[in-house]
N, C-alpha and C positions, 0 to 999 in steps of 0.2 A: 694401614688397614690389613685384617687376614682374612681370606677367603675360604671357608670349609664346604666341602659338598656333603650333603646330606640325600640320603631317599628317606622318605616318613610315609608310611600307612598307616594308618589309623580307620578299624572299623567305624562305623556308626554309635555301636553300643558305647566305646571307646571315648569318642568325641561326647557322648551324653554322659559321662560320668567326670569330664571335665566343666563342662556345664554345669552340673550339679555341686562342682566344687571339689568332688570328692579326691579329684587330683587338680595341681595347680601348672604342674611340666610334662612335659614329652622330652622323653631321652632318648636320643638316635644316638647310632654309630656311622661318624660320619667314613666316607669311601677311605678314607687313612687308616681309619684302626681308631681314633679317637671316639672318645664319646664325649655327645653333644647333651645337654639340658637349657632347652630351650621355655621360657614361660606361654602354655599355651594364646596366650592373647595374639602375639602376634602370629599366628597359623589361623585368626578366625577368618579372614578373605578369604582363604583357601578353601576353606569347609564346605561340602556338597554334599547332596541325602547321601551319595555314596563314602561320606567322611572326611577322611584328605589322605590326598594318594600322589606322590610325584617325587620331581629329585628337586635338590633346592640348595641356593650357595648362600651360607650364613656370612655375612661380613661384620666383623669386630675390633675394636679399635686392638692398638699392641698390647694390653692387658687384656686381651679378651674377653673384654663387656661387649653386649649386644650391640649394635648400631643394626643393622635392618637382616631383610630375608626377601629371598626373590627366586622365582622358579628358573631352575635353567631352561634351555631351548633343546626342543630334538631337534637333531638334523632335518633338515628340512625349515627348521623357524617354525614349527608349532608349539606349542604350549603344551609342557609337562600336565598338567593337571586341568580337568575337568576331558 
């Protein structure tokens, strides 16, 4: 498995025009230098009237297909997002 850190913001307006269809990915650059294209579906737990906002470790198998997404921790143990 490989582990990418990601930060994603996404306004509100953002998020609605993924909803609409009108986009189907969200592409970060993950903390490496890489860039990520992720399909917005899995970021819809995330989503909050203020969008989605936080940092997040993408894990994928050795061909780097998706297998999940998960916020990381601030210091402290709270929760990137919301």
């Amino acid at each position: 498995m490989r582990r990418i850190n990601v930060n994603i913001v996404l306004t509100p307006p953002q998020v609605r025009d993924y909803y609409r269809g009108a986009v189907r990915y969200v592409v970060a650059v993950a903390e490496d230098g890489r860039t990520v294209q992720l399909p917005i579906n899995v970021l819809h737990k995330y989503i909050s009237n203020d969008g989605i906002r936080g940092k997040f470790v993408v894990t994928t198998d050795e061909n780097y297909k998706f297998q999940r997404i998960e916020t990381r921790s601030r210091p402290g143990g709270l929760n990137a997002v919301g």
